[in-house]
Each structure stands twice: as structure tokens, then as C-alpha cells.
N, C-alpha and C positions, 0 to 999 in steps of 0.2 A: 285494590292490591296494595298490601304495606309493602313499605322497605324496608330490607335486612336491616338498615341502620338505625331504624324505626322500632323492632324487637331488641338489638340487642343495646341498652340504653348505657352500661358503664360497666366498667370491672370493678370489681372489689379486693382489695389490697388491705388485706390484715395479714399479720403473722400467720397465723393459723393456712391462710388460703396461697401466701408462700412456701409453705412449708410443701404444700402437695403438689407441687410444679415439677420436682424432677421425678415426679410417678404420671406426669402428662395429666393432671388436674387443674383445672382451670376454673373458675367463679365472675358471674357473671348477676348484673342486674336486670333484668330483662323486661319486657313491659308484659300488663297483667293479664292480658287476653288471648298472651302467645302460650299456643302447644308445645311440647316437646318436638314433635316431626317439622315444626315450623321455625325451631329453636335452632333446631340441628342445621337444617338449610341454611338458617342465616349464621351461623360460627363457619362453616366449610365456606358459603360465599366471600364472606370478609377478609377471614383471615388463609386461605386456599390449605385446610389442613383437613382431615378424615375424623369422622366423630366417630366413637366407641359406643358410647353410654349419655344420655342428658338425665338428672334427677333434677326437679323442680318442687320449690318449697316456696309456700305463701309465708312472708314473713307479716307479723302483725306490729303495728307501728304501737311507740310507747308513751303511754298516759304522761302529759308534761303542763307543769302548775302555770296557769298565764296569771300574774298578780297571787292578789290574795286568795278569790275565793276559784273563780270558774277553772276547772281542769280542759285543759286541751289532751288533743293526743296527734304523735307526730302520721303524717299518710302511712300507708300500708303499701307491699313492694312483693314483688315477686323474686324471686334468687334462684337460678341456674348452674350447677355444677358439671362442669362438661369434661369427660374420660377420653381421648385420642384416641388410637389407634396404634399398638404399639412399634407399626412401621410408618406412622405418619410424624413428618416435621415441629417441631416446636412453635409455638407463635412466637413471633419475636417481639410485640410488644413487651412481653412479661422479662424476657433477657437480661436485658440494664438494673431489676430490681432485686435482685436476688444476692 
């Protein structure tokens, strides 16, 4: 049995993923094994708010030169967009940044 704290691994804080906070958007790192319905459990556990909608997209990590010749490339990551409920509360982590 994972822990919620386990799936949901970091927020992501760009411009762009503040931008969609006062339409109750939220963005999320999440680890790579987790489902959507297991995604969901764990934002409502944590944070005690009502999920709407989770949309999950594999991000692929980017080709990066180590030295001269051998190319690297950075890990690959899963990213979580989580939609509220439009009678459910705000996270308040995201509050302060905006």
C-alpha cells in the first residue's frame, strides 16, 4: 500500500500553471505508476479539497550533452493537472504565490 505523499511527489510552479489557479487548476508531479483514481485519493487526502477532473500526461525527459561526445538525457516524469470542484475550497499551499 503506497502513501498519498508517495504519489503526489511536488507541485509545479511556472507561470503558466499560476495562471490557472483562480479557475481551481492545479499541477502536480506525481510518481509514474500512479492512476488517475489513485491520484485523485491522494490530492483530496492531503490537501482535504473535492477533485473534479485529474488529466495525466507522461512528460519525456530532455536529450542533454555530458562532455563532448556521449549525450545524456534528463529522467522522464509523470504531470498531473487536477480541476476542483467548483464548491470545493482552494489549497492553500498555492495562496502566498500568486
Amino acid at each position: 500500500m503506497t502513501n498519498a505523499y508517495d504519489i503526489i511527489l511536488r507541485p509545479i510552479i511556472t507561470e503558466q500553471s499560476m495562471g490557472e489557479i483562480e479557475n481551481k487548476k492545479y499541477v502536480f508531479e506525481v510518481a509514474k505508476s500512479a492512476g488517475k483514481p489513485e491520484i485523485k485519493k491522494a490530492i483530496e487526502e492531503i490537501f482535504g479539497v473535492k477533485v473534479q477532473k485529474v488529466n495525466t500526461l507522461n512528460m519525456i525527459g530532455k536529450e542533454k550533452r555530458m562532455g563532448a561526445h556521449p549525450k545524456g538525457r534528463r529522467k522522464n516524469w509523470k504531470k498531473a493537472m487536477i480541476q476542483l470542484k467548483p464548491d470545493s475550497k482552494s489549497i492553500e499551499f498555492f495562496e502566498g504565490m500568486i
